[in-house]
KELUMBA-482784 format. One record per residue (C-alpha): x, y, z. Coordinates in steps of 0.02 Angstrom, whole numbers, padded with zeros to 5 digits, always signed. Layout:
<sites>
XYZ...
</sites>
This chain:
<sites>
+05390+04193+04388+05542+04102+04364+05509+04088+04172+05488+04261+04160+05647+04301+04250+05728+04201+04114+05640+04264+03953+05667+04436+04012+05852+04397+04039+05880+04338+03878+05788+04438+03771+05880+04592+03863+06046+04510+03836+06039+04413+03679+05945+04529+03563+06063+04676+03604+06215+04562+03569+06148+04521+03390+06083+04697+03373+06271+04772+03434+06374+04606+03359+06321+04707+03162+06399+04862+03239+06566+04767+03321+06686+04824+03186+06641+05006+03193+06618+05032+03378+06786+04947+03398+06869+05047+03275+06810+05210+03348+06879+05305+03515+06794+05247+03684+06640+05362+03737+06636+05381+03915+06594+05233+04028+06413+05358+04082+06339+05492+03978+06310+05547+03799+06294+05675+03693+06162+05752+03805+06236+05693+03988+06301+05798+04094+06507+05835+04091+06604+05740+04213+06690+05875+04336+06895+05913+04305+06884+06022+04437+06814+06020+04640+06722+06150+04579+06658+06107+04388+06485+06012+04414+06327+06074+04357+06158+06024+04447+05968+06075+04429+05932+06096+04590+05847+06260+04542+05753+06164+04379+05884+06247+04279+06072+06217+04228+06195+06294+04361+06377+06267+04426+06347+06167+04591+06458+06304+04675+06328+06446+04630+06182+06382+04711+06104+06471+04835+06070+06316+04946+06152+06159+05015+06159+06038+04854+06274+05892+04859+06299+05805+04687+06365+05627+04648+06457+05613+04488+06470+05444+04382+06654+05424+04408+06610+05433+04606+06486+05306+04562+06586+05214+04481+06704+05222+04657+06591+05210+04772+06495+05054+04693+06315+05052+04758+06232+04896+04768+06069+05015+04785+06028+05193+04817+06054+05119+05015+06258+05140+04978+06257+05318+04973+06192+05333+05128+06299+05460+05225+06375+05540+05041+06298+05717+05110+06296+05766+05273+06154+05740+05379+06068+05615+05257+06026+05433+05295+05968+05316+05152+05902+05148+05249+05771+05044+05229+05602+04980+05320+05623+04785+05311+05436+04773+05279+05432+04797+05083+05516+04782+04921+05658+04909+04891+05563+05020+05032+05666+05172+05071+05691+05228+05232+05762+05402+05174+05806+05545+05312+05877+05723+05284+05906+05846+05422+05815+05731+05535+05642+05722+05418+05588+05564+05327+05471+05415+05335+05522+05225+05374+05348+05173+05339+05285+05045+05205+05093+05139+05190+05079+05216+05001+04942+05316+05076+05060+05400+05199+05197+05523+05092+05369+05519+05112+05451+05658+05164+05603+05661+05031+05562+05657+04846+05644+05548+04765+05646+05603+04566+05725+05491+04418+05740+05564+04253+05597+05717+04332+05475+05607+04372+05444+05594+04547+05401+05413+04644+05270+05448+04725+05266+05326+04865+05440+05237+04938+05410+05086+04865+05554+05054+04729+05643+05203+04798+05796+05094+04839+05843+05084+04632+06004+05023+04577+06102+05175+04519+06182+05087+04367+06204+05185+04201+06168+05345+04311+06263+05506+04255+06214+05597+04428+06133+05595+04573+06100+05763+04667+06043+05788+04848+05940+05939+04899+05943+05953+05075+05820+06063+05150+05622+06098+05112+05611+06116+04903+05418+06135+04912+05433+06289+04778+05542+06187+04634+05466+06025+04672+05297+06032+04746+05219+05909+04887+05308+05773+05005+05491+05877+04993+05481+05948+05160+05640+05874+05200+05722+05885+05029+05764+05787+04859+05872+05651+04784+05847+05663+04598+05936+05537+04485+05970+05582+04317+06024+05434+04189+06107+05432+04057+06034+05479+03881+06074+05398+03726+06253+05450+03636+06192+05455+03452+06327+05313+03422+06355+05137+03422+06414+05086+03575+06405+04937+03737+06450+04928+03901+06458+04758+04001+06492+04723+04191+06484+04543+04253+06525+04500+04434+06510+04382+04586+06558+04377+04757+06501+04294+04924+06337+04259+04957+06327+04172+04785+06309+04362+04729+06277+04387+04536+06301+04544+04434+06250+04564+04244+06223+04748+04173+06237+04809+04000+06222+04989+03907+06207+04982+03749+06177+05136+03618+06136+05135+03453+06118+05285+03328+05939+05299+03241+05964+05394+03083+06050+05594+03089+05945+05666+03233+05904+05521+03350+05985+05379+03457+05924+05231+03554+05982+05157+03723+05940+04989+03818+06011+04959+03971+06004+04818+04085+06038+04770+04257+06011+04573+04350+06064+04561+04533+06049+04442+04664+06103+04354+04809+06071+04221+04937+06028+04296+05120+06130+04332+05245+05995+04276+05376+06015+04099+05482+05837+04006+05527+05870+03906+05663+05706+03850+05639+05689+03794+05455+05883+03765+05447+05899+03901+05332+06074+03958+05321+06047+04083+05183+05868+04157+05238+05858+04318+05157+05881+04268+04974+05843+04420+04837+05845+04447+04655+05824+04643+04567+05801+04654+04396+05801+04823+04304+05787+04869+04106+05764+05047+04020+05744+05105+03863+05779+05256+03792+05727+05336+03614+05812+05525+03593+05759+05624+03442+05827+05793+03376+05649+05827+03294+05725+05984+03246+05873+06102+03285+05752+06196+03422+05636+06056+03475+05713+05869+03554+05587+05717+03625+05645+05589+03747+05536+05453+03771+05566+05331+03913+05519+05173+03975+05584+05085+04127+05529+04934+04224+05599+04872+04392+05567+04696+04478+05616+04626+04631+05566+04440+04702+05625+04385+04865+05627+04342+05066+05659+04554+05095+05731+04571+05243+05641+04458+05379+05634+04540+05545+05684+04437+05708+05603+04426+05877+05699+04551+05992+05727+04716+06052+05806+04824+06180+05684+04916+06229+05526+04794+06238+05655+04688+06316+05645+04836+06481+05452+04817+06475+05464+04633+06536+05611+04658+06633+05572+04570+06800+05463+04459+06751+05486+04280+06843+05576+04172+06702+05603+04274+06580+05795+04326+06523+05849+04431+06380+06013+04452+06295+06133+04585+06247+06024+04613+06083+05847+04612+06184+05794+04441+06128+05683+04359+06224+05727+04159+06303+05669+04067+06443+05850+03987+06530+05860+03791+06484+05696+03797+06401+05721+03912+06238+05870+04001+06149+05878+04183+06106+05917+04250+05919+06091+04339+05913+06135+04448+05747+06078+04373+05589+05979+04245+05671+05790+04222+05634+05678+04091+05683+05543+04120+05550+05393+04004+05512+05299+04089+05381+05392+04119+05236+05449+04289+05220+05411+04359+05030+05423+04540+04938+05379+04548+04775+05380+04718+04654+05345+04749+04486+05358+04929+04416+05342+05024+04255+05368+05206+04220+05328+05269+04048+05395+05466+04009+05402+05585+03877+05514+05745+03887+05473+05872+03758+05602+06030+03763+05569+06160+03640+05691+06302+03632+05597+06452+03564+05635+06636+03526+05560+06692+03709+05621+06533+03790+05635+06362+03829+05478+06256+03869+05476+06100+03953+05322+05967+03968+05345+05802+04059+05221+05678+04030+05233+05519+04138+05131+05381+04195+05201+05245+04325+05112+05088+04359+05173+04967+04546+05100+04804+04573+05173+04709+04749+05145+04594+04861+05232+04561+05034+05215+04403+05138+05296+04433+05308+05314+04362+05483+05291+04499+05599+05281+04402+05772+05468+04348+05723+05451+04171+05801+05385+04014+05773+05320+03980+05953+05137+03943+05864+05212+03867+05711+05114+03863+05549+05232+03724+05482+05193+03623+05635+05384+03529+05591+05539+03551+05703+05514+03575+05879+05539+03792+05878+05691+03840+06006+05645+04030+06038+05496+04080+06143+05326+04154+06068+05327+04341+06054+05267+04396+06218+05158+04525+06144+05083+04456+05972+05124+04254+05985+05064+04252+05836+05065+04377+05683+05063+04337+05477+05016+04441+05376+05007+04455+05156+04964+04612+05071+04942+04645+04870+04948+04802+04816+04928+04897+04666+04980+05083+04645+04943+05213+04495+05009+05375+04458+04993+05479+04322+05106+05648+04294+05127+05800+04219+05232+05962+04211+05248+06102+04115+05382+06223+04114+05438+06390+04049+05606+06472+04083+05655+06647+03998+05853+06700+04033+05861+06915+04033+06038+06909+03980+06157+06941+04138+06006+07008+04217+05875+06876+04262+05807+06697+04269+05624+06658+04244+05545+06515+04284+05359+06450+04292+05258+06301+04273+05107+06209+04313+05104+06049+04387+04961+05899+04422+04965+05720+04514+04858+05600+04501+04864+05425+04597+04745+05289+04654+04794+05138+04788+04717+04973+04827+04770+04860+04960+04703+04697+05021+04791+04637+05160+04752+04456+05241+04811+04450+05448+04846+04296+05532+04850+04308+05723+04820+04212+05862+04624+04194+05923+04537+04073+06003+04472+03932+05896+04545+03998+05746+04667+03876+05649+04846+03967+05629+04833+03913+05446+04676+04012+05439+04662+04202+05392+04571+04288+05522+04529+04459+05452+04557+04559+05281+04556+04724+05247+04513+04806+05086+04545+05001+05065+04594+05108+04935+04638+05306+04888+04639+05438+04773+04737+05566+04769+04726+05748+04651+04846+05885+04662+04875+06029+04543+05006+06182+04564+05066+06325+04486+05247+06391+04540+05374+06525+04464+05549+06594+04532+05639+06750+04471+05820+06750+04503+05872+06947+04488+06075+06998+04478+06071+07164+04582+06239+07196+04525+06368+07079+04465+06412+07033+04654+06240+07028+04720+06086+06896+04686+05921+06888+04741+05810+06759+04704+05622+06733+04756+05480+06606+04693+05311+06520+04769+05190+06355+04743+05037+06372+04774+04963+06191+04776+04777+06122+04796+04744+05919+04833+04602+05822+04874+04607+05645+04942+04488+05521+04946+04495+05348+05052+04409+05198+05105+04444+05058+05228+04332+04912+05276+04388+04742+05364+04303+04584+05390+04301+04444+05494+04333+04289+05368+04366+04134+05490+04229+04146+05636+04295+04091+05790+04247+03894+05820+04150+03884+05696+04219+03909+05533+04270+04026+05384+04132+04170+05345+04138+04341+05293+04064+04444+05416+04097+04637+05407+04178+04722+05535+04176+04927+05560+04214+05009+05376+04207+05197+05323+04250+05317+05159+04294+05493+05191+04396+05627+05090+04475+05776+05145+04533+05932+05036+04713+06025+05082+04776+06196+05002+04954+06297+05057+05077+06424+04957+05230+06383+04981+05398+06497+04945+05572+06518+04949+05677+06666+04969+05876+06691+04949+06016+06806+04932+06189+06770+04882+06359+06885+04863+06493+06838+04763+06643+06879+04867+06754+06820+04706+06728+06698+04563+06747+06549+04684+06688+06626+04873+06506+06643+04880+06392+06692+05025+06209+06648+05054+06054+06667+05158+05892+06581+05125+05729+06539+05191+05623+06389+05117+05462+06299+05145+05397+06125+05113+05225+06052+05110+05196+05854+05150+05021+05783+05120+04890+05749+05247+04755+05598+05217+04700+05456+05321+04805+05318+05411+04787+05151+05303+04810+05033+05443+04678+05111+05548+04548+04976+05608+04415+05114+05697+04441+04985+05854+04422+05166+05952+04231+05119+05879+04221+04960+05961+04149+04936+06168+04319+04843+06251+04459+04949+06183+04539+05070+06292+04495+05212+06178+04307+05166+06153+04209+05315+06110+04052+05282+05999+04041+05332+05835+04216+05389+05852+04353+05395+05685+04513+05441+05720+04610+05408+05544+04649+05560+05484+04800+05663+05485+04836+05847+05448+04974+05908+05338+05140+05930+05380+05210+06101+05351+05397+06190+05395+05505+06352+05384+05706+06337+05356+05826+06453+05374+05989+06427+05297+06165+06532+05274+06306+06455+05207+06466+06486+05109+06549+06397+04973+06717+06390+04934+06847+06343+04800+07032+06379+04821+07213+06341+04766+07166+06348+04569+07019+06236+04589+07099+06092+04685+07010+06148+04845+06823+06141+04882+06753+06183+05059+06569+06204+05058+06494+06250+05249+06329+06281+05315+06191+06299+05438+06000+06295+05482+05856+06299+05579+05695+06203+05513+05544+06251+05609+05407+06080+05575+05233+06127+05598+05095+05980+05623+05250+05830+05596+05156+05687+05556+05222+05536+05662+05152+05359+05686+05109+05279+05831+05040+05077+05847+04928+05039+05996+04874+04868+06039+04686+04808+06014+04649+04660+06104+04533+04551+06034+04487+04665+05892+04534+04646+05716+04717+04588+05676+04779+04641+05843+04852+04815+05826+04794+04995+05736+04902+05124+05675+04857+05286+05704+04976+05443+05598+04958+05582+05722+05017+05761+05714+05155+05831+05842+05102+06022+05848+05309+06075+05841+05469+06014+05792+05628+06109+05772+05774+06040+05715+05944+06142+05683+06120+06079+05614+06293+06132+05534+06358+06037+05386+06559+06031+05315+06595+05962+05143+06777+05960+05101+06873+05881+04936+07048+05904+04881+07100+05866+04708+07317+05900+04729+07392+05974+04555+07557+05882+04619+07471+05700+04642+07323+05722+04501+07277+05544+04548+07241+05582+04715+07068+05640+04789+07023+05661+04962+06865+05727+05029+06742+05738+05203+06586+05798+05252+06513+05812+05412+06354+05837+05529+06269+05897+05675+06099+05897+05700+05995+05943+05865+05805+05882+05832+05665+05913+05963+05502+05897+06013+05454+06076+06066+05273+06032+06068+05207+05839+06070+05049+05834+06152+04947+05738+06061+04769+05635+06118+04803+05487+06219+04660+05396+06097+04793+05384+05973+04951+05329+06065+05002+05182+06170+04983+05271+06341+04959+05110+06433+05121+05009+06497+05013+04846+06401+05033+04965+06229+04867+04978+06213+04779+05165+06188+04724+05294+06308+04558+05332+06373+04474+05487+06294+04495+05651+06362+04680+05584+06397+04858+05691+06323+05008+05590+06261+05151+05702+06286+05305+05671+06181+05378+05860+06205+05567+05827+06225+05575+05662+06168+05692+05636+06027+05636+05613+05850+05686+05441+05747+05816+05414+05630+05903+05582+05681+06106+05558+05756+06158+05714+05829+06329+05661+05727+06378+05606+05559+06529+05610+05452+06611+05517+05299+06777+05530+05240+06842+05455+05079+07000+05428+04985+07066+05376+04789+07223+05362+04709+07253+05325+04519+07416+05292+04463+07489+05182+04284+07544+05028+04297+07599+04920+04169+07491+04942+04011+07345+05009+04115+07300+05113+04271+07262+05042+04436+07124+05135+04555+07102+05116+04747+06967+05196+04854+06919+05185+05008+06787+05266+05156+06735+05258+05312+06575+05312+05358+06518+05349+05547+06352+05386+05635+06289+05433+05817+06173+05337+05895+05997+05353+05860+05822+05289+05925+05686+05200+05790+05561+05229+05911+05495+05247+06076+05377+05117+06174+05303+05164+06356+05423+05303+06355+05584+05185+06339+05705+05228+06188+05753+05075+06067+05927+05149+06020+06025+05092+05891+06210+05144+05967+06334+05215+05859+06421+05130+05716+06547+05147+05581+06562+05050+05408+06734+05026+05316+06700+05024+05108+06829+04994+04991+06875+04949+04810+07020+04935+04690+06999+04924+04499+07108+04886+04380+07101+04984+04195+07161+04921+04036+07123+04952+03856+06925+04928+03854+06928+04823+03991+06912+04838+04197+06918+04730+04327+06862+04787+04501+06848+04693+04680+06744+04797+04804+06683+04773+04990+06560+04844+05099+06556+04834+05278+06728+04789+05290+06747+04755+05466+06585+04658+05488+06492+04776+05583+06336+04741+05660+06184+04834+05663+06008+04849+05627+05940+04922+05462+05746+04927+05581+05657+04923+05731+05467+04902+05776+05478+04894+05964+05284+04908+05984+05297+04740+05906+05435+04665+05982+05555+04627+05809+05706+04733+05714+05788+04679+05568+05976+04658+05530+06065+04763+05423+06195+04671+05276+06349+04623+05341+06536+04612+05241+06506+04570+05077+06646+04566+04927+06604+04569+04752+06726+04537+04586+06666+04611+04431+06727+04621+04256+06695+04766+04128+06697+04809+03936+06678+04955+03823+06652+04944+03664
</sites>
């Protein structure tokens, strides 16, 4: 793979340099383009007020929308320096960007207290994430890096009308930059601790009168941040992301424009190893004769064996993610006589692969080498597992909009998804008479997925004051799935392949969906709204279930029994807001608040199998009620008298609750052992809080540009602050991740075409935990300070 890193690199690099080196004179002759954008990118805002979004699938002032949108521009971007989509965590108000430490680039992405810190492609997010309007379907390669990105806009709320499936909580779209019609390159090199690397490029080429090219390019990596006191590993952790996109734009004719698309993303790597530990497993086994814990809930026997602080792991099965994804588009956008149509044809291919050590110890060591200085997990001693995967999806959208003058918006479309999944996962655990070299069980299962939808809006002025706007989806899917393990290493005797409990099944879902608002214009710049939304997340079948409920033993038995499958996910919000510009455009204060009613909210809960299958099943089971309300603040100051100066905040509350959480106890670990109920048994979760939710959020930020010398220097800052959370509950016992604040900052320096820039994250070196699986004893660190140097050029 190495090779390939390396061909790829310098093909990328080396054949735009000769390509762009033929267009040096010119393109250094002419006057700079903008660092992001093009002749078809969106404007960069002068004002607090002046940025357009497409929130609504069609062009409109940020400050007009109906609905709490939240946009990030490229010179933000450009401030705020994301690593991944991970660093805007925290941009909006009441959204969290994180990720699950159990895949590659595996978002972990909450708004208004929905989302999904899974890694099961079979199991929907709950926030669409959309590049370029094509939607990921599954959070794998969700965490993108946002270079050569003109916007990113955050719809917070249910978008199930605009949008379609899996949006019950909202949307992140990320729109790129298209090709400039003109000869032109961009480079950013960099380094920093960490033996950190950054190499990017844009480069844009004209392609006759009507049609441009752009290539753009982006290499990152670093060693980990992880020790092994096991291996001796002082830079566990180690990661490399490498993504490339092409872009052909063609002006086919005055009315009718193509953009054709390709982009691939790879990432190789140890992920983000989880370590044995937590605080609330530690309260299970609290008592327990010789047994200690510290501060962080890691477990250690006094004298014998050590326990793992922060960034400590004592790993002995080499942690691995690998991902490898392409997404081919075309955008066809005819303007006719009766309006503009739209078709978006895209097709997105995902191969990975994740190798991980899930029992976060080497107490049964695999590499049989050092003597290991932490104690075996207490509840899996032993856990490895590796899991392929390969993931197609095939899109398409079609849309019509027809604009009645200062009248009325029209929109409709039709819209159909397509995707199939196979996994093949390979567990490791402890057994009797089974080598810990030797796989004990596979699994082999697979899905397909169809979904079709037709959806339309009308947005009708009543008067010039007044707007009412009104739309629905209605949406049809069918889903179909198998799962099957078998035994492959028979217990003291030797490997074999002898099948254990399998089953196919498919299910068919249908909802309408719609979205209602009204807005009054107070003046140009106050605007008051009301609005009621809905959102639609997919139902299916649990990948990781094992039917162990099948099997005479478990504490669930019931013959013939199958309890994999979910239900949809359905909710209601109600929003009313106001937004607000003031003093001439240098003052933007955007405030709002809701209630989101969440039918059926799918949740997951692991129960323990002893001596069935790899140990554990995961059943997805459906809370009957959720309601969740909040209040959001976003304030920015742009001062005529300092025009360097820009200020800004936003801010959250957010009350989630179980209203209703009885669920069956055959799905949940009832038992104090974590293993599942009997039947006929109720596992009530009904004012228990949900995960990932802090009742309190805010961010506030801070830039100042000012000359100096022959150029301009540029200094930003932020501090971003949450509430304490939980990732999960175990035996009723919270594992809260207490509250925590993170100090960004950067200064740049700009002269002629050049830029130098030395950012930081996590200033202060705080420390906390990016996941948690207390049901299996582990959590995973989050990054801690890192500084990075980087050099630009435009030509």
């Amino acid at each position: 793979m190495g090779l390939r890193i390396s061909t790829l690199r310098a093909a990328m690099f080396g054949g735009t340099a000769v390509a762009l080196s033929l267009a040096a004179a010119p393109a250094l002759a002419a006057d700079p383009a903008p660092a992001s954008g093009g002749s078809q990118a969106r404007p960069e805002a002068t004002t607090v007020g002046d940025v357009v979004v497409t929130s609504r699938r069609i062009s409109e002032r940020l400050q007009s929308v109906p609905s709490a949108v939240s946009a990030v521009t490229a010179t933000q971007l450009e401030t705020i320096k994301p690593r991944t989509l991970e660093d805007l965590s925290g941009f909006a108000p009441n959204v969290e960007i994180g990720r699950t430490g159990a895949g590659p680039e595996t978002a972990a992405i909450y708004i208004r207290g929905l989302g999904y810190s899974d890694v099961e492609k079979g199991q929907n997010p709950a926030v669409g994430v959309v590049v370029d309007d094509v939607v990921i379907g599954t959070n794998f390669g969700q965490l993108l890096d946002p270079y050569d990105v003109a916007q990113v806009e955050v719809d917070r709320g249910p978008a199930g009308i605009f949008y379609g499936k899996n949006t019950t909580a909202g949307v992140v779209s990320v729109h790129h930059t298209r090709p400039t019609h003109a000869w032109g390159l961009n480079v950013d090199l960099g380094g920093g601790d960490y033996a950190q690397f950054v190499g990017r490029f844009v480069a844009n080429a004209p392609l006759g009168d009507t049609a441009g090219v752009k290539v753009s390019f982006s290499d990152q990596s670093r060693d980990g941040f992880l020790d092994n006191i096991y291996t001796h590993n002082t830079h566990y952790g180690r990661n490399q992301s490498i993504n490339a996109n092409v872009q052909v734009d063609w002006n086919i004719t005055p009315d009718l424009n193509a953009l054709l698309s390709f982009t691939e993303s790879y990432q190789d790597g140890e992920g983000t190893p989880v370590a044995l530990g937590n605080p609330a497993t530690a309260k299970l086994f609290a008592g327990v004769p010789g047994l200690a814990f510290n501060a962080w809930g890691s477990p250690y026997v006094p004298g014998v064996t050590v326990p793992l602080g922060p960034w400590q792991v004592a790993n002995d099965f080499k942690d691995r993610n690998y991902l490898d994804q392409q997404i081919y588009s075309l955008n066809l956008t005819w303007n006719s006589k009766i309006g503009q149509f739209v078709s978006i044809t895209a097709y997105l291919n995902e191969h990975d692969d994740a190798d991980q050590d899930f029992d976060g110890s080497c107490g049964v060591s695999v590499l049989e080498g050092p003597p290991c200085p932490v104690l075996a997990n207490p509840l899996l001693p032993f856990l490895h597992t590796s899991r392929p995967q390969k993931y197609d999806q095939f899109t398409e959208e079609l849309r019509f909009t027809h604009d009645f003058g200062d009248r009325a918006k029209f929109l409709a479309g039709a819209y159909y998804f397509h995707h199939d999944i196979s996994a093949f996962q390979l567990t490791r655990t402890a057994a009797a008479g089974v080598p810990v070299t030797a796989p004990f069980t596979n699994q082999i299962s697979g899905q397909s997925n169809d979904s079709e939808s037709v959806f339309a809006n009308l947005i009708y002025n009543v008067t010039d004051q007044l707007h009412v706007s009104g739309g629905f989806r209605y949406i049809n899917e069918s889903t179909a799935f198998h799962n099957a393990f078998n035994l492959i290493y028979i217990p003291f005797v030797g490997p074999g392949n002898i099948p254990l409990l399998s089953f196919k099944n498919s299910k068919s879902f249908d909802d309408v969906m719609s979205k209602f608002s009204v807005d009054y214009a107070l003046t140009e710049n106050n605007l008051l709204y009301a609005s009621r939304s809905e959102g639609f997340r997919s139902g299916g079948f649990s990948p990781r279930s094992t039917l162990s409920e099948s099997v005479p033993g478990q504490t669930n038995y019931s013959p013939g029994a199958n309890y994999s499958s979910f239900q949809p996910e359905t909710d209601v919000s109600y929003e009313i807001g106001s937004k607000n510009t003031f003093l001439d455009g240098q003052l933007l204060i955007n405030v709002d608040g809701f209630i989101n009613q969440d039918t059926d909210h799918q949740a997951t809960e692991v129960v323990l199998t002893p001596g069935y299958g790899p140990g554990t099943n995961t059943y997805i089971v459906n809370l009957p009620k959720v309601e969740i309300k909040g209040a959001e603040l976003e304030i920015e100051l742009r001062p005529h008298a300092l025009p360097g100066l820009s200020l800004s905040a936003v801010g959250g509350w957010q009350n989630a609750k179980i209203t209703n959480g009885k669920v069956p106890g055959v799905e949940a670990p009832v038992n104090a052992n974590g293993t599942a109920g009997a039947p006929g048994t109720v596992y009530d979760l009904t004012g228990t809080p949900l995960e990932r939710v802090p009742n309190y959020n805010f961010t506030l930020r801070g830039g100042y540009q000012f000359d100096l010398g022959p150029g301009r220097m540029e200094l930003n800052a932020d501090y971003r602050w949450t509430d304490h959370y939980i990732f999960a509950t175990i035996a009723g016992i919270p594992d809260t991740q207490p509250s925590f604040g993170l100090v960004d900052a950067s200064i740049a320096y700009n002269w002629s075409r050049y830029r130098l820039v030395v950012s930081g994250k996590n200033l202060t070196n705080q420390v906390y935990r990016s996941n948690s699986l207390p049901s299996v004893f582990f959590q995973g660190w989050a990054d801690p300070r890192t500084v990075l140097v980087e050099l630009q050029a435009h030509f």
